[in-house]
ZADO-1210 file (C-alpha; in nm, 4 decimals, padded with zeros to 6 digits):
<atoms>
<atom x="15.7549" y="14.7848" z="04.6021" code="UNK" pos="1"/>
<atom x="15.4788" y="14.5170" z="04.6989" code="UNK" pos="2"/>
<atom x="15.6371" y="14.1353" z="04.6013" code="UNK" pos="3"/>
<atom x="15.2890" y="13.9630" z="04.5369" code="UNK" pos="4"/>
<atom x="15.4126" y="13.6082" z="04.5775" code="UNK" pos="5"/>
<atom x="15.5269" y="13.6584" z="04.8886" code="UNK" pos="6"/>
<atom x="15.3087" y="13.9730" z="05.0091" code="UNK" pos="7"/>
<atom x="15.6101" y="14.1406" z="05.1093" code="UNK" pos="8"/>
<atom x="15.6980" y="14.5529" z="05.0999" code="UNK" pos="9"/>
<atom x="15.9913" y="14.7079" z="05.0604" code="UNK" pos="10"/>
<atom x="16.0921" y="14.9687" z="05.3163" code="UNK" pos="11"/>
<atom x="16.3880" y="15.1415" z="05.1855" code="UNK" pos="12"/>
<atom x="16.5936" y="15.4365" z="05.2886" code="UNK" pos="13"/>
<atom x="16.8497" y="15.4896" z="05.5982" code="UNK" pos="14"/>
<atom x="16.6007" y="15.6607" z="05.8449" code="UNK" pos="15"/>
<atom x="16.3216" y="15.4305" z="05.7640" code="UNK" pos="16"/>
<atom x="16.5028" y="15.1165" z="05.7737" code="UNK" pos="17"/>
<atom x="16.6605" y="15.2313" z="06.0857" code="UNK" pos="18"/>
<atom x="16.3633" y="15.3471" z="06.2884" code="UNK" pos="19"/>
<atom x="16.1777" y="15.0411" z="06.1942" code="UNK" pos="20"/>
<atom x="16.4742" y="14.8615" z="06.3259" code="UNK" pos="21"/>
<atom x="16.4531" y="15.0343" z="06.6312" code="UNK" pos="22"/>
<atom x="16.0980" y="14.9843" z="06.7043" code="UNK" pos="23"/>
<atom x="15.9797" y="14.7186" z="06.5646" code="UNK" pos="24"/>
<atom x="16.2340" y="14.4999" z="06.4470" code="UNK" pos="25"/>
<atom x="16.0339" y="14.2165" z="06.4378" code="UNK" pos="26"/>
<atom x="15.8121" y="14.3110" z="06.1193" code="UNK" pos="27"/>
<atom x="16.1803" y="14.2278" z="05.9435" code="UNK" pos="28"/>
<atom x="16.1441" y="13.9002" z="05.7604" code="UNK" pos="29"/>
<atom x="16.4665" y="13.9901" z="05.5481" code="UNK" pos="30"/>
<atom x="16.6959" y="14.2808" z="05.5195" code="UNK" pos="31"/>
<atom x="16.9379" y="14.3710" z="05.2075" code="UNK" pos="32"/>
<atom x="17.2132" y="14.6126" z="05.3151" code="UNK" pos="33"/>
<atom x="17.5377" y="14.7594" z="05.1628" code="UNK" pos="34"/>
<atom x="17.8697" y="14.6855" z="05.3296" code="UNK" pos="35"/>
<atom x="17.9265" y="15.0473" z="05.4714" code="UNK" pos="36"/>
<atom x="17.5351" y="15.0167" z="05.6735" code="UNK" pos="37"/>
<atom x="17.6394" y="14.7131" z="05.8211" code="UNK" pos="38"/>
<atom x="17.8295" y="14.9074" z="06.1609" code="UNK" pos="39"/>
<atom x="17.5381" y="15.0464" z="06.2703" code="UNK" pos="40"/>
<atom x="17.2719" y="14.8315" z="06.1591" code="UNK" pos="41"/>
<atom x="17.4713" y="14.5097" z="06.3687" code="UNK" pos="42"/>
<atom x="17.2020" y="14.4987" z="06.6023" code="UNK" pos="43"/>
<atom x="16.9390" y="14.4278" z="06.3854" code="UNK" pos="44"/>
<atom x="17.1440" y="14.1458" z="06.1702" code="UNK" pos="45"/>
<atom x="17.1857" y="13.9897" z="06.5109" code="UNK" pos="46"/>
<atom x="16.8263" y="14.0006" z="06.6172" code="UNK" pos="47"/>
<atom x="16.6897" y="13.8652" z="06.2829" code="UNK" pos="48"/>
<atom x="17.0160" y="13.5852" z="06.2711" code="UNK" pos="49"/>
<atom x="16.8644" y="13.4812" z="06.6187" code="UNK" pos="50"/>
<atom x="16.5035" y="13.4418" z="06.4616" code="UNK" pos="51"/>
<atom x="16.6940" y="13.2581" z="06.1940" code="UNK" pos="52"/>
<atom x="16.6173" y="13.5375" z="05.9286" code="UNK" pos="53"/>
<atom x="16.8373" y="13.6096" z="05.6623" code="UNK" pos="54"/>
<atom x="17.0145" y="13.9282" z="05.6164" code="UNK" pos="55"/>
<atom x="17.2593" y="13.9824" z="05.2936" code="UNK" pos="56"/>
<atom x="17.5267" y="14.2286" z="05.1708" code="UNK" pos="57"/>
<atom x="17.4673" y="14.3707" z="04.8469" code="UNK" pos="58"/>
<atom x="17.5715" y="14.6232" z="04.5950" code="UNK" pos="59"/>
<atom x="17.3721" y="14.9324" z="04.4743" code="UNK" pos="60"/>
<atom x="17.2280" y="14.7547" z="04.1636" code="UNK" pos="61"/>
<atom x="17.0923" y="14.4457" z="04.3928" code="UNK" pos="62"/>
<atom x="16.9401" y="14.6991" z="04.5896" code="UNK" pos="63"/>
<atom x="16.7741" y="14.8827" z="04.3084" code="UNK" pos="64"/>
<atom x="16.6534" y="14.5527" z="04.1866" code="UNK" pos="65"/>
<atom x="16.4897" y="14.4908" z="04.5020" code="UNK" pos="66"/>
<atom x="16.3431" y="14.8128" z="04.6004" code="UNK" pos="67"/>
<atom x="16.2444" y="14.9410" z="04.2347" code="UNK" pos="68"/>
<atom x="16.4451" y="15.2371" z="04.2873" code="UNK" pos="69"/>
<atom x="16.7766" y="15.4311" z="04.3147" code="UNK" pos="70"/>
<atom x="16.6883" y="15.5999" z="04.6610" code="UNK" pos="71"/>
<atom x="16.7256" y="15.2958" z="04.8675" code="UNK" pos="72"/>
<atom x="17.0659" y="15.5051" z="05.0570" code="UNK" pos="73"/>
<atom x="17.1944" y="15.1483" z="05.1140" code="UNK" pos="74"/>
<atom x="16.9652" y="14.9761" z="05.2756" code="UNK" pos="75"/>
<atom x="16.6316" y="14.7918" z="05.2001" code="UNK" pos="76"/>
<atom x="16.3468" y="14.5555" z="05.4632" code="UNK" pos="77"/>
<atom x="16.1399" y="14.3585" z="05.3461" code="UNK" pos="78"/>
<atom x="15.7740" y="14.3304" z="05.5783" code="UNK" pos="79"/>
<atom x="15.4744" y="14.1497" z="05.5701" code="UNK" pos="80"/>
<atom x="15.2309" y="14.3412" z="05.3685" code="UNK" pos="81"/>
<atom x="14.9990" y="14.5938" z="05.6200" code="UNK" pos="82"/>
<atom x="14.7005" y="14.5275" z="05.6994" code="UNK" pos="83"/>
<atom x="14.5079" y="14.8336" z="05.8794" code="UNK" pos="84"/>
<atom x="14.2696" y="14.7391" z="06.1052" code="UNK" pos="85"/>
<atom x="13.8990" y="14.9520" z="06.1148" code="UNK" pos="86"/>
<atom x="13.8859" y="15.2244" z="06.3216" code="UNK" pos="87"/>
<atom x="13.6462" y="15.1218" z="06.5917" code="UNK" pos="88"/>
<atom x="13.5239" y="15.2496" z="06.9781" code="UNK" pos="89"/>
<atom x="13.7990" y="15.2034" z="07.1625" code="UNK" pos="90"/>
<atom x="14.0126" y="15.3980" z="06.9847" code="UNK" pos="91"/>
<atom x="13.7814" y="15.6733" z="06.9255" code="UNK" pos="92"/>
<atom x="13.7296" y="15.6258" z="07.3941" code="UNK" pos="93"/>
<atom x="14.1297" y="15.6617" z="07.4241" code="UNK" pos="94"/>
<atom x="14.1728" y="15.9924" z="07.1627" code="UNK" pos="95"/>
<atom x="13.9270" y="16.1833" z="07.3281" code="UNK" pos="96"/>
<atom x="14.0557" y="16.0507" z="07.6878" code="UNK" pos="97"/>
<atom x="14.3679" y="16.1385" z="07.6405" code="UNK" pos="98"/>
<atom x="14.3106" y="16.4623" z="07.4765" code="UNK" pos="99"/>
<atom x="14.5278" y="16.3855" z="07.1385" code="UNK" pos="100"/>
<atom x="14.5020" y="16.5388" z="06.7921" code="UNK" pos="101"/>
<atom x="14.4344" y="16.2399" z="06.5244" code="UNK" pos="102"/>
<atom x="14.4312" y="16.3011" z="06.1369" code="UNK" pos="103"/>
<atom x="14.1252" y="16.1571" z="05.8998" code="UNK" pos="104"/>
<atom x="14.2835" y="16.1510" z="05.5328" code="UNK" pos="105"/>
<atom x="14.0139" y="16.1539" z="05.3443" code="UNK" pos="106"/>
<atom x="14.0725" y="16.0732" z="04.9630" code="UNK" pos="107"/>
<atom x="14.4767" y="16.2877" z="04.9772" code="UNK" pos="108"/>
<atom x="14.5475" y="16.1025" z="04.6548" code="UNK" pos="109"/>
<atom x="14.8614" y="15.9893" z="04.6770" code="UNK" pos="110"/>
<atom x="15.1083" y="15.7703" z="04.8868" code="UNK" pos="111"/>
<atom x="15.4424" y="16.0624" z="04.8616" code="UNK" pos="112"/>
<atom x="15.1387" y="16.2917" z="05.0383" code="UNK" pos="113"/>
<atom x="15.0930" y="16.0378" z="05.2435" code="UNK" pos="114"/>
<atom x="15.4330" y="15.9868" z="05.3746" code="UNK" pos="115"/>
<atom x="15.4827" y="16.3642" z="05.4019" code="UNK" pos="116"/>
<atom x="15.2063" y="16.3810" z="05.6372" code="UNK" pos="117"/>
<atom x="15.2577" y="16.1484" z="05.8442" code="UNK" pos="118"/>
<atom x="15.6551" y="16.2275" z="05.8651" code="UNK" pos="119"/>
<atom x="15.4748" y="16.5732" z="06.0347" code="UNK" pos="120"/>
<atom x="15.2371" y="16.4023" z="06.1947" code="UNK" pos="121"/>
<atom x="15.5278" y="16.1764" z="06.4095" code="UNK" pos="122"/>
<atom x="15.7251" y="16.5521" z="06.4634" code="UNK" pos="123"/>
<atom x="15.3939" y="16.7118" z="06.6049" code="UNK" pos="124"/>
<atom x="15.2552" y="16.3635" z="06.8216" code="UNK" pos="125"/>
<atom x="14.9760" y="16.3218" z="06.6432" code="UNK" pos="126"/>
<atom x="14.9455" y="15.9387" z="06.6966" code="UNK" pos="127"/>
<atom x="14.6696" y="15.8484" z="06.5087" code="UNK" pos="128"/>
<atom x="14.6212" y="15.8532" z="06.1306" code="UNK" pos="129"/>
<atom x="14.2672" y="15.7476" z="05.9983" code="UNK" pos="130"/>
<atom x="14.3178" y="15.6479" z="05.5733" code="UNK" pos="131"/>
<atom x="13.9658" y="15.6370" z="05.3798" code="UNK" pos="132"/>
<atom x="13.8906" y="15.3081" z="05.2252" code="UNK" pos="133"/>
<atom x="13.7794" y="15.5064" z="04.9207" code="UNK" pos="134"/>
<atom x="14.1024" y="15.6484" z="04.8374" code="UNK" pos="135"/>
<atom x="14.3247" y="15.3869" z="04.6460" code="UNK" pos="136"/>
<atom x="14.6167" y="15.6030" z="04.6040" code="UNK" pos="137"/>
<atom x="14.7287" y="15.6623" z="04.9452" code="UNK" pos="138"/>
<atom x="14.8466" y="15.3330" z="05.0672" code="UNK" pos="139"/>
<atom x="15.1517" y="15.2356" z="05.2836" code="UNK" pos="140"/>
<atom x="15.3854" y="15.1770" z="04.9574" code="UNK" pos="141"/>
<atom x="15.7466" y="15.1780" z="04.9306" code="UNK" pos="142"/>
<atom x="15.7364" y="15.5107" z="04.8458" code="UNK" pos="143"/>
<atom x="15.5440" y="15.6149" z="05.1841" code="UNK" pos="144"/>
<atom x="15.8073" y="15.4755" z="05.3822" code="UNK" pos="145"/>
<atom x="16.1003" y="15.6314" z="05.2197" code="UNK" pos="146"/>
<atom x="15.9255" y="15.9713" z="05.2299" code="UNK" pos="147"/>
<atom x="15.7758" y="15.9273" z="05.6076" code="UNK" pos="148"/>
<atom x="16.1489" y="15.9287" z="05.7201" code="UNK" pos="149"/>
<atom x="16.1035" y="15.7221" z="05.9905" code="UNK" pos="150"/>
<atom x="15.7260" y="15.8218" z="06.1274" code="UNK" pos="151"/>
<atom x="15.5775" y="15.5723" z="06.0117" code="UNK" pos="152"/>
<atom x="15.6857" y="15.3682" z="06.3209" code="UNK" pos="153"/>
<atom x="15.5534" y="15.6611" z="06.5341" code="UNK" pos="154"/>
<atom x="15.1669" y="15.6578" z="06.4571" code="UNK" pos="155"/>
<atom x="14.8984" y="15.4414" z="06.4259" code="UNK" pos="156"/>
<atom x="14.7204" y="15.3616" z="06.1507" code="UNK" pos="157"/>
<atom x="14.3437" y="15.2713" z="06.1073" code="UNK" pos="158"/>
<atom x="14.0768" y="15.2222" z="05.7738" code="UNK" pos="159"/>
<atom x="13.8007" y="15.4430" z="05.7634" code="UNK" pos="160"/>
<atom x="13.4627" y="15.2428" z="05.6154" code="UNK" pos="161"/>
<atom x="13.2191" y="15.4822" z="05.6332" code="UNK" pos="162"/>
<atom x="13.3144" y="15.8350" z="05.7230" code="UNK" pos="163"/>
<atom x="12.9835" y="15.9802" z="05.7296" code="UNK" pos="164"/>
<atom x="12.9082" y="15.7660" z="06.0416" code="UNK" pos="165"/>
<atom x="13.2228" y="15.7610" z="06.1723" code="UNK" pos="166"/>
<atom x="13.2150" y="16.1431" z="06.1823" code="UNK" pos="167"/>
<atom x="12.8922" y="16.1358" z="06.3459" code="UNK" pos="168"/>
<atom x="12.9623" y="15.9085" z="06.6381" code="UNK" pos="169"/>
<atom x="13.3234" y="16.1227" z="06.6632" code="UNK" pos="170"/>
<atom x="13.1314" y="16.4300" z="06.7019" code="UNK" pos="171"/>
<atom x="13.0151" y="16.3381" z="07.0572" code="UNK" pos="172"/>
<atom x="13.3393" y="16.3288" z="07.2339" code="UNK" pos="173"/>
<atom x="13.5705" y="16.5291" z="06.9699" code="UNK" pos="174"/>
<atom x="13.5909" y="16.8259" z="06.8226" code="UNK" pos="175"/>
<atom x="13.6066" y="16.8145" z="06.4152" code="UNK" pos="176"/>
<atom x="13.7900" y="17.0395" z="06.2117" code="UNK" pos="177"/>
<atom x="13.7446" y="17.0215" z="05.8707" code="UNK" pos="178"/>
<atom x="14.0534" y="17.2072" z="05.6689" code="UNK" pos="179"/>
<atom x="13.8537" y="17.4176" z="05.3563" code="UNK" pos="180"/>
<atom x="14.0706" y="17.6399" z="05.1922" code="UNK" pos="181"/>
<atom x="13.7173" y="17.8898" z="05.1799" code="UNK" pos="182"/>
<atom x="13.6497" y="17.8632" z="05.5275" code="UNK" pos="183"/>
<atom x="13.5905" y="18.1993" z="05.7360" code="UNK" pos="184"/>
<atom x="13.7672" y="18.0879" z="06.0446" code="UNK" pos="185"/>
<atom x="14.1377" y="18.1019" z="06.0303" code="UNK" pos="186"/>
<atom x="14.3134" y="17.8461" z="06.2110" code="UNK" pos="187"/>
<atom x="14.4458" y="18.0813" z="06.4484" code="UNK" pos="188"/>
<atom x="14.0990" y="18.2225" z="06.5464" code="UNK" pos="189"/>
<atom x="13.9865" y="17.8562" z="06.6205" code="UNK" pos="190"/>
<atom x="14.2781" y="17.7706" z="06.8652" code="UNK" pos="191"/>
<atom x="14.1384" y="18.0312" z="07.0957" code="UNK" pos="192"/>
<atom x="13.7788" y="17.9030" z="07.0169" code="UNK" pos="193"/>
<atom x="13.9248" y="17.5623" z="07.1453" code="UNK" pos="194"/>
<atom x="14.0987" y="17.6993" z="07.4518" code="UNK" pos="195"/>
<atom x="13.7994" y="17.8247" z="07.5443" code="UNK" pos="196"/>
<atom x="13.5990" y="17.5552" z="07.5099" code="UNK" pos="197"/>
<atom x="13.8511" y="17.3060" z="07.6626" code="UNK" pos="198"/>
<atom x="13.7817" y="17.4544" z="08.0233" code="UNK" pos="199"/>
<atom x="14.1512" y="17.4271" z="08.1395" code="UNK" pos="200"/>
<atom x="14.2222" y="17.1101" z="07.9327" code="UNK" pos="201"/>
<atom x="14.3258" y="17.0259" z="07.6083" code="UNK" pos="202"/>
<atom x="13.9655" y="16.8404" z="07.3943" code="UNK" pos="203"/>
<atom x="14.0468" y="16.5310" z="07.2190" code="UNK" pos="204"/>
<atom x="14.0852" y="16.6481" z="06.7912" code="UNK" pos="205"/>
<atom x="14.0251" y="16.5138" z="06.4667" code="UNK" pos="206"/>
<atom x="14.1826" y="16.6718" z="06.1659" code="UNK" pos="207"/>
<atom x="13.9998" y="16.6137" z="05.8819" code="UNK" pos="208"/>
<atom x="14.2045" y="16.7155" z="05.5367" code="UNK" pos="209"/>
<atom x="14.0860" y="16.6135" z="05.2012" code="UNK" pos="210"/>
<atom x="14.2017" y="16.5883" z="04.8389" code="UNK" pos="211"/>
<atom x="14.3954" y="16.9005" z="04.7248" code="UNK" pos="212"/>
<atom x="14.2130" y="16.9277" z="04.4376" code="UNK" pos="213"/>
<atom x="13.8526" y="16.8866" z="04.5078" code="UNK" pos="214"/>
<atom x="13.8678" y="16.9453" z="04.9034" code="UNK" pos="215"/>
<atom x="13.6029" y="16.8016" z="05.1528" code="UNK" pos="216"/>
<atom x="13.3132" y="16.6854" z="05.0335" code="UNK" pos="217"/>
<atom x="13.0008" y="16.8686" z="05.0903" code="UNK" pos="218"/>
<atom x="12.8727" y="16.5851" z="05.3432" code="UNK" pos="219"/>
<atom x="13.1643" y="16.5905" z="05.5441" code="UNK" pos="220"/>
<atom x="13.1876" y="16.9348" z="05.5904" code="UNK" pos="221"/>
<atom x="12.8600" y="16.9660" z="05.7290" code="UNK" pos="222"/>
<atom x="12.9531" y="16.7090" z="05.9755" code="UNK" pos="223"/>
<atom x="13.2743" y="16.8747" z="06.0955" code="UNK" pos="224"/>
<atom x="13.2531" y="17.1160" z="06.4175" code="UNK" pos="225"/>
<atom x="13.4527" y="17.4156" z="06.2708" code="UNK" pos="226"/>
<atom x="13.6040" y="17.4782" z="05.9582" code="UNK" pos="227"/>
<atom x="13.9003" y="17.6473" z="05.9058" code="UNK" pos="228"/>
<atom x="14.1478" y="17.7572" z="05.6793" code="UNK" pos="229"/>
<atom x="14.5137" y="17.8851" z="05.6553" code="UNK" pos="230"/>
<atom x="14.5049" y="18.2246" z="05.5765" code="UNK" pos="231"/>
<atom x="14.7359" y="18.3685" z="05.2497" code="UNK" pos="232"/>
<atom x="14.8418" y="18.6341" z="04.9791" code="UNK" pos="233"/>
<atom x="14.5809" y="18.4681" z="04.7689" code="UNK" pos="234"/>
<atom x="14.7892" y="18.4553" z="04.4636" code="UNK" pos="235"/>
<atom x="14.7499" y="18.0258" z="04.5008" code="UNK" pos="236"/>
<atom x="14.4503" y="17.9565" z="04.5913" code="UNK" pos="237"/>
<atom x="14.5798" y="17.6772" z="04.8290" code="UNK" pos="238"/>
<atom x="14.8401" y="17.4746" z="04.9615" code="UNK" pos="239"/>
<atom x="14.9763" y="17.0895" z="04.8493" code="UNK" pos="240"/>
<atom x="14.7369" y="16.8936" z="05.0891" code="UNK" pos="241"/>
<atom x="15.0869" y="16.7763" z="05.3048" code="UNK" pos="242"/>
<atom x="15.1987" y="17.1153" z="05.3179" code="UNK" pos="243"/>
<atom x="14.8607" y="17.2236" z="05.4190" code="UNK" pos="244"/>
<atom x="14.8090" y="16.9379" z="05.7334" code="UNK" pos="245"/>
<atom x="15.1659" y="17.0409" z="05.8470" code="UNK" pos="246"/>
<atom x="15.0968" y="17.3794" z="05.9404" code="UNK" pos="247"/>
<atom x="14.7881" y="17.2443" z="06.0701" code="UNK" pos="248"/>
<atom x="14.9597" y="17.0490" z="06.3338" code="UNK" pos="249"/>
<atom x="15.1866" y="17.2831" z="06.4285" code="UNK" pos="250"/>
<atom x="14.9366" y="17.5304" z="06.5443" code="UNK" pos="251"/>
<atom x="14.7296" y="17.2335" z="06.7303" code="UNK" pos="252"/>
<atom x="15.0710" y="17.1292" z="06.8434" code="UNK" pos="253"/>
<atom x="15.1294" y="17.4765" z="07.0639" code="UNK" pos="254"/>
<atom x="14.7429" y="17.5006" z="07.1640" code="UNK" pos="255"/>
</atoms>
């Protein structure tokens, strides 16, 4: 739940509220907790008392009010609206120096998809998540958070403007793999192209997963270095695009 006025979010949910408290508990401007969270959560009433922000006790229907649902599990922060920076150079220098695996959403539709993939994302280190500015669905919402479990304080978000270009420049120092469910590389017969290819040490990766409806567009795929896909029965034709980018980073994960 976005508060307009005050361009505030909601984060609600025990291991959100609590791993935001952990890492960053200074994106807390005010937090809304039930008496039985209070224990554990002392640390983080005493840290926003001594930056003179307010914390209250509350019942379940204050919390509802405030979060716009019933699965706040007792807890609720309130943030500063995000703002994602652009991706730019010097991130795309560090992922391919230090050899990590980074995700480019483009257009997954929604922000529970979201959260799901970035709550695997966090599990598999895969620190970097790329959202396309074209895709007004997945946003860091409420609902994000809650689902996200907690990664969202793990990974790092950036706004794609122009993926075509993006892609391009990315191409010179990482390897691209688009996820198409009609691919004729499996995912598993690409880990062994990229061991190969790695010469001893692990190349820097962008995941690139789209809607999971209307896939990758045509454009994108022809900028991608290897397509893949996750092999099946074929009675569904694919996988829910989260589902999908998990098993993805599990098998980049092990390379």
């Amino acid at each position: 739940m976005r508060n307009k006025l005050t361009r505030e979010l909601a984060v609600c949910g025990w291991n959100a509220v609590t791993a935001l408290g952990k890492y960053h508990p200074e994106m807390v401007r005010r937090l809304f907790l039930r008496e039985d969270r209070l224990p554990p959560l002392t640390g983080l009433c005493k840290h926003l008392a001594e930056r003179k922000r307010p914390y209250k006790i509350c019942d379940d229907e204050e919390l509802e009010r405030v979060c716009k649902s019933n699965r706040h599990q007792g807890v609720a922060a309130m943030i500063d609206e995000p703002e994602i920076p652009p991706v730019n150079q010097e991130d795309l220098d560090a992922w391919a120096r230090e050899g990590k695996t980074g995700l480019i959403l483009f257009s997954v539709g929604n922000d529970h998809n979201l959260g799901a993939i970035v709550r695997s994302a966090a599990f598999f280190d895969t620190p970097l998540v790329v959202l396309s500015d074209t895709d007004e669905a997945a946003q860091l919402t409420t609902s994000a958070y809650r689902v996200a479990e907690g990664g969202m304080e793990y990974v790092t978000f950036r706004k794609l403007r122009n993926a075509s270009a993006f892609l391009k420049s990315a191409a010179k120092s990482l390897h691209i793999i688009g996820a198409d469910h009609r691919a004729r590389l499996r995912i598993r017969d690409l880990l062994v192209v990229l061991g190969k290819n790695a010469g001893g040490g692990r190349p820097g990766i962008a995941l690139v997963v789209g809607n999971e409806e209307t896939g990758l567009p045509p454009e994108i795929k022809e900028l991608c270095t290897s397509l893949v896909r996750i092999p099946g029965s074929g009675v569904m034709e694919s996988l829910n695009v989260a589902q999908a980018a998990t098993l993805f980073l599990h098998e980049l994960y092990e390379l």
